[in-house]
Residue frames relative to the residue before (quaternion, step in Angstrom):
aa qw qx qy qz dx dy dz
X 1.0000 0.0000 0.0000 0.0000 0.00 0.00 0.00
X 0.0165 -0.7758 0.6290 0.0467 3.76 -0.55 0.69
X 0.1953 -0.8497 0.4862 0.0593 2.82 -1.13 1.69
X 0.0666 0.7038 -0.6996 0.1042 3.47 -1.29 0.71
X 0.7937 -0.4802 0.3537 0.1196 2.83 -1.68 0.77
X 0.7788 0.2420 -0.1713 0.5527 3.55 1.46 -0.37
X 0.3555 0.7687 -0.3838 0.3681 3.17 1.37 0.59
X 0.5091 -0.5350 0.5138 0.4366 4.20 -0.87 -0.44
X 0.6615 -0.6284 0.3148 0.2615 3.12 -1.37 0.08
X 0.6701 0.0263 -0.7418 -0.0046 2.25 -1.44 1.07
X 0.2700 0.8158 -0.4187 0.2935 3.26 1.35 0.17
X 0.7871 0.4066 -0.0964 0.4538 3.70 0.82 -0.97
X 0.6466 0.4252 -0.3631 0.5189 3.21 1.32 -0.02
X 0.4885 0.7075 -0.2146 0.4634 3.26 1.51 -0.11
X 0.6015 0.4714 -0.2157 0.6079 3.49 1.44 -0.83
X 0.4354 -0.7785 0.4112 0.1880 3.29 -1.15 1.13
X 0.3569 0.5977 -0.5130 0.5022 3.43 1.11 0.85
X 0.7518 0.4370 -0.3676 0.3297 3.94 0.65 -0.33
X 0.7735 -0.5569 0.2649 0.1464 2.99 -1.22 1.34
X 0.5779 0.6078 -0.4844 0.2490 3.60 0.75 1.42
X 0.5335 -0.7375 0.3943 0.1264 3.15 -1.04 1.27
X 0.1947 0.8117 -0.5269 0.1598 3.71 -0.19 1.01
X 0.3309 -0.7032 0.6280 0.0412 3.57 -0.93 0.43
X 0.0601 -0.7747 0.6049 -0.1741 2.93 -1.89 2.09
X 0.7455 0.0513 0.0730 0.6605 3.37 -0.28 0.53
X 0.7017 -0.4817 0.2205 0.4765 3.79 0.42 0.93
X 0.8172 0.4566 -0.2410 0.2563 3.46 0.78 -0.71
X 0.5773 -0.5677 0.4871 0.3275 3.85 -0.57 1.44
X 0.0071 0.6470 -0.7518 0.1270 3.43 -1.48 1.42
X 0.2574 -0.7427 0.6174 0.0307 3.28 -0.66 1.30
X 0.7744 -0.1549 -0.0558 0.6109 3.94 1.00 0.30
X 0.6864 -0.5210 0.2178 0.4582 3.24 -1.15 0.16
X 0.3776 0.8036 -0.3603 0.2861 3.05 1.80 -1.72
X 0.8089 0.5269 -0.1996 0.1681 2.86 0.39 -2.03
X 0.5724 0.6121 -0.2205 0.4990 2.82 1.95 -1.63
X 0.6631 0.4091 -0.3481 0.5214 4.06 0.14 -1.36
X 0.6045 0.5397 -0.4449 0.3812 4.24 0.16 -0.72
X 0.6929 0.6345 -0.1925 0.2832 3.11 0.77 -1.40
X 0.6398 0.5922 -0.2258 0.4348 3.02 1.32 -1.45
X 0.5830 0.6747 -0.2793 0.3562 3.84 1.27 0.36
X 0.6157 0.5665 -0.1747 0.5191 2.63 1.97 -0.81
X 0.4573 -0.6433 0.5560 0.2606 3.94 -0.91 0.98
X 0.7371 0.4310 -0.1896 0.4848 3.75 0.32 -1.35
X 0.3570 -0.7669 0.4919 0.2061 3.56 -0.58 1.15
X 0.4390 0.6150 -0.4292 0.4948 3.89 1.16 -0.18
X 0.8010 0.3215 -0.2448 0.4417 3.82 0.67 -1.33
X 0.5480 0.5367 -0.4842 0.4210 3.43 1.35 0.19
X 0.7174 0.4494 -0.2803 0.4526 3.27 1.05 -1.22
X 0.3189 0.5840 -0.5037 0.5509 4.15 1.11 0.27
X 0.8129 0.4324 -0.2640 0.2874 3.57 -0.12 -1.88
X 0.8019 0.4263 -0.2211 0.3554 3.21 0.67 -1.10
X 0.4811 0.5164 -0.5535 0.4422 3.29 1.41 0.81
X 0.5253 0.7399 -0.3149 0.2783 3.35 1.07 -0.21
X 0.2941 -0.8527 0.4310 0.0271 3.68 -0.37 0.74
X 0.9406 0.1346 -0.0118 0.3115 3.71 -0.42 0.72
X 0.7247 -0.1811 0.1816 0.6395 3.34 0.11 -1.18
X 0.5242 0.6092 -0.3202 0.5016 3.55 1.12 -0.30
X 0.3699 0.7047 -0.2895 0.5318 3.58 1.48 -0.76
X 0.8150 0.4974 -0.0060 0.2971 2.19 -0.66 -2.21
X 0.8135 0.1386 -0.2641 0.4992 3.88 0.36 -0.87
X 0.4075 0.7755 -0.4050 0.2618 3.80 1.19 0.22
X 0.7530 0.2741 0.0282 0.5975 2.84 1.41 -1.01
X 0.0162 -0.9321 0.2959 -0.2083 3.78 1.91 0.70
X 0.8331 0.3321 0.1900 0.3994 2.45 0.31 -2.71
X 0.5950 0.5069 -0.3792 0.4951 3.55 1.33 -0.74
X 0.5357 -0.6558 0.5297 -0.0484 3.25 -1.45 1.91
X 0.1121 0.7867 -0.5784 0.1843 3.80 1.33 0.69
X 0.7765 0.4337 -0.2798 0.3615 3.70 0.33 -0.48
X 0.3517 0.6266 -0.4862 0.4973 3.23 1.27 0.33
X 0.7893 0.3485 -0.0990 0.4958 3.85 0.21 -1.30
X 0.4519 -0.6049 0.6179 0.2193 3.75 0.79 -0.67
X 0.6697 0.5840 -0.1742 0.4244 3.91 1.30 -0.35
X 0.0577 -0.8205 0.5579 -0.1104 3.61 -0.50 1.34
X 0.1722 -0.8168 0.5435 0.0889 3.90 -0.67 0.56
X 0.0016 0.6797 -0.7330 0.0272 3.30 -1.53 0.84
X 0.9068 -0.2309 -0.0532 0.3487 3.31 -1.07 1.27
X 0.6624 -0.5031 0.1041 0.5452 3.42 1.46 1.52
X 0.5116 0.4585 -0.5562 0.4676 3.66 1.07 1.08
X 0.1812 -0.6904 0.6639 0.2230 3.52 -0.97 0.28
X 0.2533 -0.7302 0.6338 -0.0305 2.66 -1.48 1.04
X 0.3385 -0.7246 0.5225 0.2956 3.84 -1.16 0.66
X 0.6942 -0.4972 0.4379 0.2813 3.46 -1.19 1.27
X 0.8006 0.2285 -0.1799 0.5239 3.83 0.39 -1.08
X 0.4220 0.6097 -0.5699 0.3542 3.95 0.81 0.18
X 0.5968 -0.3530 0.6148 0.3759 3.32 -2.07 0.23
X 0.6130 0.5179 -0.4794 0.3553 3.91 0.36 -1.22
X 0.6208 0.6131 -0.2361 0.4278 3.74 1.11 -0.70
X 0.7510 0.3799 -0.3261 0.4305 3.44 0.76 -1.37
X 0.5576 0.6663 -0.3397 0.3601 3.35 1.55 -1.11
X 0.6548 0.5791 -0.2238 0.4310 3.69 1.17 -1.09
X 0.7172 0.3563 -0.2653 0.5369 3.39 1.15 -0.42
X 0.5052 0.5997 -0.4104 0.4655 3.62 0.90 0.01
X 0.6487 0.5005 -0.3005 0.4883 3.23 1.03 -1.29
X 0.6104 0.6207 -0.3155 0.3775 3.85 0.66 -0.98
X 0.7623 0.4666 -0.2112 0.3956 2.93 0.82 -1.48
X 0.6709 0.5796 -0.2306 0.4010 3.25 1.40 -0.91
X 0.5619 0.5945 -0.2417 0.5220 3.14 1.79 -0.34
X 0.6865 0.4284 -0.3490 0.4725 3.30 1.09 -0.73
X 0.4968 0.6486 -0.4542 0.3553 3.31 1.00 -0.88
X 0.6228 0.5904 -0.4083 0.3110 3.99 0.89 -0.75
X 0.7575 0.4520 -0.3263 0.3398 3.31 1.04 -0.51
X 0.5599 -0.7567 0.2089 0.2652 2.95 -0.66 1.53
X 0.8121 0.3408 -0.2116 0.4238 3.59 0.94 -0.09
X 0.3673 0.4515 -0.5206 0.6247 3.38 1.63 1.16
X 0.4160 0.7398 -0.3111 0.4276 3.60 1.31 -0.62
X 0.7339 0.4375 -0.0913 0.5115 3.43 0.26 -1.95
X 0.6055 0.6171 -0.2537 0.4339 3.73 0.46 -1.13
X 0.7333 0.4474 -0.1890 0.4758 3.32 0.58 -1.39
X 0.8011 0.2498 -0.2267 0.4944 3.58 0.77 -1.31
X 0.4165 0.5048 -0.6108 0.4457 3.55 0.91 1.14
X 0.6930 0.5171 -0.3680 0.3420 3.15 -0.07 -0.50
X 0.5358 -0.7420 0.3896 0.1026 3.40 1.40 0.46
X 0.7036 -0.3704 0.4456 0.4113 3.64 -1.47 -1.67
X 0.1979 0.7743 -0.4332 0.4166 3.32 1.52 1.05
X 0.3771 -0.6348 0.6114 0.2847 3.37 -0.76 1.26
X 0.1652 -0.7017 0.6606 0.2098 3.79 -1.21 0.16
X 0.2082 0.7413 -0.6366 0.0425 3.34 -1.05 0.51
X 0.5006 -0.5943 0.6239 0.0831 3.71 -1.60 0.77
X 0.0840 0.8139 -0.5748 -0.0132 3.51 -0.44 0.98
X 0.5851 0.4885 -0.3215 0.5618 3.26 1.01 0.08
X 0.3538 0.7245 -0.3715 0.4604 3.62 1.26 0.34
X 0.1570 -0.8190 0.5146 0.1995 3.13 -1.22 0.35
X 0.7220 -0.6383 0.2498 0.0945 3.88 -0.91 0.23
X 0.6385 0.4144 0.0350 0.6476 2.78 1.57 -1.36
X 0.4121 -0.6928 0.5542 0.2076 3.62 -0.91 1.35
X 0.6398 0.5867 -0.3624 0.3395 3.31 0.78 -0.88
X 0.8075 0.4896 -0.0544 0.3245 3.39 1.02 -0.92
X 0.7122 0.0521 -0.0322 0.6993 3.36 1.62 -0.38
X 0.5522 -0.6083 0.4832 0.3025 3.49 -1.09 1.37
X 0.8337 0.2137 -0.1923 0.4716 4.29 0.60 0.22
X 0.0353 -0.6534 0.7129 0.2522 3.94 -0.22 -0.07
X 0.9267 -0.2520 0.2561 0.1105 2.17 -2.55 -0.23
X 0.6287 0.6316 0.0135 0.4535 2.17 1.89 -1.96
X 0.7742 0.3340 -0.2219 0.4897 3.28 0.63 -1.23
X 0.6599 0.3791 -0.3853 0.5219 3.74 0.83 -0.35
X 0.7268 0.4705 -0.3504 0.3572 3.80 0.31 0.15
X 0.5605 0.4639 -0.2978 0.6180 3.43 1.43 -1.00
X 0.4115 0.5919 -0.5235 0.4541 4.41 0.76 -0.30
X 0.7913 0.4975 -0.0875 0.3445 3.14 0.15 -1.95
X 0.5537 0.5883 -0.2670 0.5253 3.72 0.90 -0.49
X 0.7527 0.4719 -0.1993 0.4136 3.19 0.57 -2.02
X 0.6040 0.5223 -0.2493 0.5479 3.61 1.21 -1.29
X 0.8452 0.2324 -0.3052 0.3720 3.51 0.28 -0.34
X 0.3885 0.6535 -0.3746 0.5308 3.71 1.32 0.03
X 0.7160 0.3908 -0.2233 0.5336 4.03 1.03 -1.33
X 0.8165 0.3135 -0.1999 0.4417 3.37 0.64 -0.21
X 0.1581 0.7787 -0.6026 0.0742 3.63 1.06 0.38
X 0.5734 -0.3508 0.6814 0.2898 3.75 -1.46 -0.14
């Protein structure tokens, strides 16, 4: 099943551009987008703005910011390096948060014994704050731990 954002269901609720609301470290995330965009932003206020943000709106909030130049991402005024564990550990936690909401929840455990995969994804850590890899092998793990 390859998810994206313009796909059917359950494929599209699956894609972090859809519209579920979950909470990390105190702070209100209206999608993941919002959350992973965010992580560009030095000034915890503009993170905590972003991550109310949803979808494409996400998505170009955080566009222009040049995070791959340094290798350097922020959560609540700590920076954090892109290729650290302190990172992989930060996105588990997200994911594990989103997993609470009950209809990013459902989505996932439809999809059953479907392979998942992201073609519109990218590859390269250096270049995008998630691969393929790291946002698909999440999704598996979360839905393997929680069978029915």
């Amino acid at each position: 099943m390859d998810i994206g954002s313009g796909k059917g269901y359950p494929s599209n609720a699956l894609s972090n551009f859809a519209p579920h609301p979950f909470e990390i470290d105190g702070v209100k995330c209206n999608s993941m987008e919002g959350f992973l965009q965010s992580l560009k932003f030095k000034n915890p206020e503009m993170q905590e703005h972003v991550c109310t943000l949803v979808g494409r709106e996400a998505k170009f909030k955080g566009k222009k910011k040049n995070w791959y130049v340094t290798q350097v991402l922020w959560w609540r005024g700590i920076e954090i390096d892109r290729h650290g564990q302190e990172y992989q550990d930060l996105l588990d936690r997200a994911y594990n948060a989103l997993f609470q909401n009950s209809g990013f929840k459902k989505a996932l455990l439809t999809t059953m014994d479907s392979s998942l995969s992201h073609s519109i994804g990218k590859s390269d850590a250096h270049r995008t704050i998630l691969t393929k890899q790291e946002f698909c092998s999440r999704l598996l793990k979360l839905r393997e731990n929680h069978r029915i």
